[in-house]
N, C-alpha and C positions, 0 to 999 in steps of 0.2 A: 678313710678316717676310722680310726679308732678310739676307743673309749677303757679309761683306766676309774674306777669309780666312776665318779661324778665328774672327773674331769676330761675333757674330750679335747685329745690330741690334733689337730689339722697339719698332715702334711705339708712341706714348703711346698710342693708340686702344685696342693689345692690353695692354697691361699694364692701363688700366683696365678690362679683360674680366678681366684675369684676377684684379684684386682682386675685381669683383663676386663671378667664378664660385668663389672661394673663399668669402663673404660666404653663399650657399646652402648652404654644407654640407659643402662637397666638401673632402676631408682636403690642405691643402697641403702641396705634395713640396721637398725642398731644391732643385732646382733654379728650381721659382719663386721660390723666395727669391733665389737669386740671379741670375736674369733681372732682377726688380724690381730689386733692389740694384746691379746693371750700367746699369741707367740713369738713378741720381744720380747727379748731375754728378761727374765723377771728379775728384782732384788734379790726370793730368795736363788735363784741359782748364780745372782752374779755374788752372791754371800758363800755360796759353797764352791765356786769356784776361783775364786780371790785370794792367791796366797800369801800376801803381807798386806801391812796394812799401808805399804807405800803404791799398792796395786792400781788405784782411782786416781793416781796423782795429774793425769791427764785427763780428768772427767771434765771438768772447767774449761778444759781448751774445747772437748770436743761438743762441751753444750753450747759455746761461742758460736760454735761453727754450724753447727744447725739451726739456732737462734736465728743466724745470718741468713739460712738458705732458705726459711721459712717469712723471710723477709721482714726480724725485727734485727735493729742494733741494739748494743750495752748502752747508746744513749738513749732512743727511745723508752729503756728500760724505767728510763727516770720520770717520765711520765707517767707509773707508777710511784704513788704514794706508800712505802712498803715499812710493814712492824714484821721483821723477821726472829722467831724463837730458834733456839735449840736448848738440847740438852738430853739428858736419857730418861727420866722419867717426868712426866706430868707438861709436858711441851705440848701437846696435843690437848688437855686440857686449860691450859695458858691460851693458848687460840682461839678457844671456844671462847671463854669468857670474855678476849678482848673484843672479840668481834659483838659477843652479844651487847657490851655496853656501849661500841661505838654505832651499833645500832639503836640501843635504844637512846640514844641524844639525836639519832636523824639521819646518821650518816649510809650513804652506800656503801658494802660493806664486801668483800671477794675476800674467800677462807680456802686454802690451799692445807688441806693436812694429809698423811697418809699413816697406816693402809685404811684398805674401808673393812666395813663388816661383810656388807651383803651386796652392795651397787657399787663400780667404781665410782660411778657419780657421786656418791659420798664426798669424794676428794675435792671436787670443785664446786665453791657451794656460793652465788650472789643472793645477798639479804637472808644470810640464813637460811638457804634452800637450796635444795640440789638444781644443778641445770635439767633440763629433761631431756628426757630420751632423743628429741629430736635436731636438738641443738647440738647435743653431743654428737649425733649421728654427720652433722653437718661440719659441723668444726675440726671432727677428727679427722673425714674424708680428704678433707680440701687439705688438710698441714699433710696427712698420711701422701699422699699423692703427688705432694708438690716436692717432700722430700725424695719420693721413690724415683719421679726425676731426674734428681739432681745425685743419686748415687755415681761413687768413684770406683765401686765393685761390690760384690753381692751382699757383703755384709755393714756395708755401711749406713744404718740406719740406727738411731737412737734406741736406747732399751729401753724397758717398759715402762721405770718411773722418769727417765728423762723425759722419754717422748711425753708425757701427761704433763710434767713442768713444764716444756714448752706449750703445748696445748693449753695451758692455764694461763700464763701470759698473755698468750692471743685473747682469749675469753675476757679477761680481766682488763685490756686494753679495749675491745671493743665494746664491752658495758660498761665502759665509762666510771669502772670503780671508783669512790673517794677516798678508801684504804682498802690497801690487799695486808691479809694476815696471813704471811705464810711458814710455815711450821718445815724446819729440816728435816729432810730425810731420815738420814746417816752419818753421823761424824759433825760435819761444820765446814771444816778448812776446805776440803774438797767435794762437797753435794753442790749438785747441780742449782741448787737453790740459790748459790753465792754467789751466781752470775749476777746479781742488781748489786750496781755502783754502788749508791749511797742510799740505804735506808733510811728511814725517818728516827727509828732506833731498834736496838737490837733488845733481844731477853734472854737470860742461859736459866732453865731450871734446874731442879736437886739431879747431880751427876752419879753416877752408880757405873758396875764394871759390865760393861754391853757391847757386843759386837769386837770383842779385843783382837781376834786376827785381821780385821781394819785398824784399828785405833789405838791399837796398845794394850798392853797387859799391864799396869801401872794407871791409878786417879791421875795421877802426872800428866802421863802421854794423852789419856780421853780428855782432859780440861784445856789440855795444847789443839788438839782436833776440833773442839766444840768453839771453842775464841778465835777459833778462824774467823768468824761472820763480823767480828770486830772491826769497824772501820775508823780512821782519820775523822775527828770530828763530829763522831755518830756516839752519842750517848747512850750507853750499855747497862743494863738493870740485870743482878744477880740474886737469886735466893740464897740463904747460907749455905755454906758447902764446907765440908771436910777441908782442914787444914790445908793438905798436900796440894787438895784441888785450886783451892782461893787462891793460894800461892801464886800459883801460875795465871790465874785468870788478870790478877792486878798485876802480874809482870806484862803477859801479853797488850795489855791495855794500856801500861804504860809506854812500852814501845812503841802499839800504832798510834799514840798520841789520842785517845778514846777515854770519854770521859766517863769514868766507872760509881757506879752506886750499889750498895748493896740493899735489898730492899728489906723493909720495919713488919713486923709482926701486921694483919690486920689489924689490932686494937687501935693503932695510931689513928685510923679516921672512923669521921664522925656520923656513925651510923647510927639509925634509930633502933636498930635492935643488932647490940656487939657481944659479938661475933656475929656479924650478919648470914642470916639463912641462906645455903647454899643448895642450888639445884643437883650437886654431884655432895653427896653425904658420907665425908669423910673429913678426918682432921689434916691430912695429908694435905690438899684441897686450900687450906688457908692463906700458906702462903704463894701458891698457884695462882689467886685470887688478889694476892696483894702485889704480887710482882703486876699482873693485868691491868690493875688501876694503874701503876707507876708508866707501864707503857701508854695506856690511852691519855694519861695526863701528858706524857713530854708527846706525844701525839697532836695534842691540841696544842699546844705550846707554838711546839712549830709550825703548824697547817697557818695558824693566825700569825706569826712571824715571818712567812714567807710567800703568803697567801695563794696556794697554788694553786694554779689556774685549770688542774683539775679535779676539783673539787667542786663539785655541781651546785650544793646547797651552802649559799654564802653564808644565808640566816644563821648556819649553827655556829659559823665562827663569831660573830658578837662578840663572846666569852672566851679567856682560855681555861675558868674554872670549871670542874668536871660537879655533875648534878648528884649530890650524895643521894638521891630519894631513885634518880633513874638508875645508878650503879647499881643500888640495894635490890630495886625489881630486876633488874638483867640479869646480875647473879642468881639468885633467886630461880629464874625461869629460864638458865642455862642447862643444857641439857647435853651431855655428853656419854652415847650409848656404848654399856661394855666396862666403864670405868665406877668402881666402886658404885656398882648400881644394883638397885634390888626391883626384880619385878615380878609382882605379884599375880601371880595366876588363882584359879578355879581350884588346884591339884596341888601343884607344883609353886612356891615363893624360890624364883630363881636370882641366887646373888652370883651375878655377873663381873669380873676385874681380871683382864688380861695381864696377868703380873707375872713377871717372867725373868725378874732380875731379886736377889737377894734380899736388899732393901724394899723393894716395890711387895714379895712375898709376907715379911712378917708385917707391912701396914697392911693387907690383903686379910691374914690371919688374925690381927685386932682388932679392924673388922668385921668382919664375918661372926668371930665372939661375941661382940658388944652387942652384934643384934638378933643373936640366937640364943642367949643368954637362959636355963630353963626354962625352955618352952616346952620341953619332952619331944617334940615332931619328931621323927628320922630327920638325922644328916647323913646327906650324898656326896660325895668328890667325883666332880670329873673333871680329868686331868689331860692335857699334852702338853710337851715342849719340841719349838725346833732347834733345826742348826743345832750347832756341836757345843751348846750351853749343857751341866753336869745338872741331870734331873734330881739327881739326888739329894741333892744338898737343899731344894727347895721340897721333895717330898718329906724332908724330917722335921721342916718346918709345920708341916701340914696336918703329921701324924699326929700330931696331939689334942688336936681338936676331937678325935674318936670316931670319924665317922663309922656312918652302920656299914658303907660300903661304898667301896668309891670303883670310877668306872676311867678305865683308859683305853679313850681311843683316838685315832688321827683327827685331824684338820679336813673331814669328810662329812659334809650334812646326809648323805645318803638319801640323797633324793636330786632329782634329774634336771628343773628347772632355775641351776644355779652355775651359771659357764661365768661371771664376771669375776672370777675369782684370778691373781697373777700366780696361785701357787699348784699349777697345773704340770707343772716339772717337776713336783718333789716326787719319789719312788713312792707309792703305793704300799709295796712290801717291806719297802726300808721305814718307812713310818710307824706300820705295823710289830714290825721287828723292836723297835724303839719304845714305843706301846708295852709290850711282853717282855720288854726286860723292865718296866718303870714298873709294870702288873706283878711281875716275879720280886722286884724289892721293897712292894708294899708288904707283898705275904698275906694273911688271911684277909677274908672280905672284898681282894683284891679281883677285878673281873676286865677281861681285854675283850672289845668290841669290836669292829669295821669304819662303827660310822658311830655320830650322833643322834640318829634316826635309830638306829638299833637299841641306846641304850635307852632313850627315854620310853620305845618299846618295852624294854625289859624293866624297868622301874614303873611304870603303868602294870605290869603282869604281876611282879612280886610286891608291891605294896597294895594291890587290888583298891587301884585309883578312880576306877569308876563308881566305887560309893565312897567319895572323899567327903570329908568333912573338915573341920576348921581346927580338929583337935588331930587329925593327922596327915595335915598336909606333909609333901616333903618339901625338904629345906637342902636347895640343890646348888651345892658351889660347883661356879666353872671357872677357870683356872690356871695359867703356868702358860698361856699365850691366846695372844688379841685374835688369830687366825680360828683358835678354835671357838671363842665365844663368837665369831662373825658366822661359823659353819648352825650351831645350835640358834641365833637370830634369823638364817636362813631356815629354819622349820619352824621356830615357834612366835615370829614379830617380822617375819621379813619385809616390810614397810618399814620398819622402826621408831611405827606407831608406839612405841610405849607400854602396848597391852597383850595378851595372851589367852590364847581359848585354855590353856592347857593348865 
């Protein structure tokens, strides 16, 4: 075994040692589980290895067929009660909020979203909580083992985000969810997510140009990818979108006979304090919030229309009107880490938002203004981007904010107790390389690091942190991908607790 930073390689040789040596008896610990599961192919190497974006067109068959070996069917699927999202920005906060309101009206609640920051556990979360360690430990074993059986030759085993999709199913059929909210991948038409029949309904969020050697180069082609989830009779909620984009979404919905809405500003409902307070503080965020009531509304609708039989707590269906007072609190104390979030340290006021697409950067950059607005403190930039997205064009967004100095470096916490990460295949030195050319078109104040651990070193040394005060805290954006705000919550909230020694 070797080790490349923080990420630690496991030979095929050892991982097949270590299924045998589980295989004798020997009680498996969570971290093998996630040794083994760190070296399925991850998204990002099936992203840079993926040469069109008609590459995944057999993804869908071949989650069928694992689905099957792991012993669920496409029907049993329906046994899930499912609010399936996509879209390119804010889909992942779309999830959080539907889940937090259909919890707080009572309901069980299974939240499937990816990536994670710091735990994969992140990804599969019942009642708003991660599963723990031991569960996971249990779950994975038994799907891992039962597929490595049933192999047709060496390499046939699900990669990293399928195999957790199917792993989530399992989890979510065996606790007995009353909704699963689960958040696409990649794309739409063909993410493994699309294996459920018939959802309860679908949501597309605000579309932007992401992942185009999948999906297209063209709002066209990414709105034709994302409307795959579109079913026959499955009522579809969209937020506004770009001409080109809408276009296509009301053509495809018309085709699959899917009954389309586009959703209303939140003012429409009747909150006690409108624009009602949101846990994730950004204007972005609003209509996120108002597509989420539209899904838990046709949510209720149907659960009481069909009355499905699993659904554990009859008492909530009663009604199918949605509780304006419990919406209010659930938003309110939705909490979605890494997204337009600001946490407040000792030293350091850290504004956190994985923004990594054009549009997603200049809401980042409004932002970040609006609430650093003359305070005098230093501003900080730390920066990365992956995959073969043009850094540039989001660092000249960036540049005008002034910072004192901005820091680039990889998707590396630079610290040892963090293997749950799937991006343990990216080159080490090609990241770096990538770093030092974004460092070299900043130009002055620009500084190339290792790790994240280095720089908040170096910003503790040069702003002489240890006698901070109120009047010169730093005011430290992180930036231009969700991987690397997950690496920086891995040193300074790895709980993601909310809070900060630092």
């Amino acid at each position: 075994m070797h080790s490349s930073g923080i990420f630690t390689i496991i030979p095929k040789k050892m991982v097949q040692h270590v299924i045998k040596f589980l295989s004798v008896g020997k009680i498996p610990t969570y971290q093998d589980a996630i040794n083994t599961l760190n070296n399925l192919q991850s998204n990002a190497a099936y992203l840079r290895t993926a040469p069109k974006h008609d590459a995944h067109n057999n993804s869908l068959k071949d989650t069928i067929k694992y689905l099957l070996r792991s012993g669920i069917t496409q029907e049993q699927l329906n046994n899930l009660s499912v609010i399936h999202v996509a879209g390119t920005k804010g889909k992942g906060s779309t999830c959080a909020f539907v889940e937090a309101i259909l919890r707080e009206h009572g309901y069980k609640t299974g939240l499937y979203t990816s990536p994670h920051l710091v735990s994969v556990r992140e990804r599969i979360k019942i009642n708003g909580k991660l599963i723990d360690e031991a569960f996971f430990t249990t779950e994975f074993w038994k799907l891992y083992n039962n597929l490595a059986e049933k192999k047709e030759h060496e390499n046939d085993m699900p990669p990293y985000f399928k195999f957790l999709t199917i792993m989530m199913f399992h989890v979510f059929l065996k606790a007995s969810v009353d909704v699963a909210v689960v958040e696409v991948g990649i794309g739409g038409e063909f993410d493994c997510t699309n294996v459920v029949p018939s959802p309860i309904c679908v949501g597309i969020t605000t579309l932007d140009m992401d992942h185009t050697s999948l999906l297209g180069n063209t709002m066209a082609a990414i709105a034709y990818q994302k409307s795959g989830i579109f079913k026959t009779n499955v009522p579809a909620f969209v937020t506004p979108q770009l001409p080109e984009a809408m276009e296509v979404l009301e053509k495809r919905a018309e085709e699959k006979n899917c009954p389309f809405h586009i959703v209303a500003d939140i003012s429409k409902y009747s909150f006690k304090r409108n624009p009602p307070l949101l846990g994730m503080a950004a204007d972005v965020q609003y209509y996120n919030a108002s597509l989420a009531i539209e899904l838990v509304t046709e949510w209720l609708k149907s659960s009481m229309k069909k009355n499905k039989s699993n659904v554990n707590n009859n008492n909530c269906l009663k009604s199918t009107e949605l509780d304006i007072h419990k919406t209010e609190k659930a938003l309110l104390n939705c909490k979605w880490p890494g997204r337009t979030q600001i946490l407040r340290g000792k030293c350091i006021d850290f504004y956190l938002d994985g923004a990594h697409t054009v549009e997603s950067m200049k809401t980042c950059v409004n932002w970040f203004k609006g609430h650093v607005k003359n305070t005098g403190n230093k501003k900080i930039l730390m920066f990365n981007m992956t995959g073969n997205r043009d850094a540039t064009v989001l660092l000249k967004l960036l540049q005008p904010l002034e910072f004192d100095q901005a820091f680039f470096v990889p998707n590396v916490a630079g610290i040892s107790n963090c293997l749950d990460t799937e991006y343990r295949y990216t080159n080490e030195s090609e990241m770096m390389n990538r770093c030092m050319q974004n460092c070299q078109f900043w130009g002055e104040k620009g500084v190339c690091l290792p790790s994240v651990s280095d720089a908040l070193k170096k910003i503790n040394c040069d702003y002489n942190l240890q006698d901070c005060r109120t009047d010169n805290k730093v005011q430290l954006l992180i930036t231009g991908s969700l991987h690397l705000v997950g690496a920086i919550f891995t040193v300074i909230d790895p709980n993601l607790s909310m809070t900060t020694k630092y």
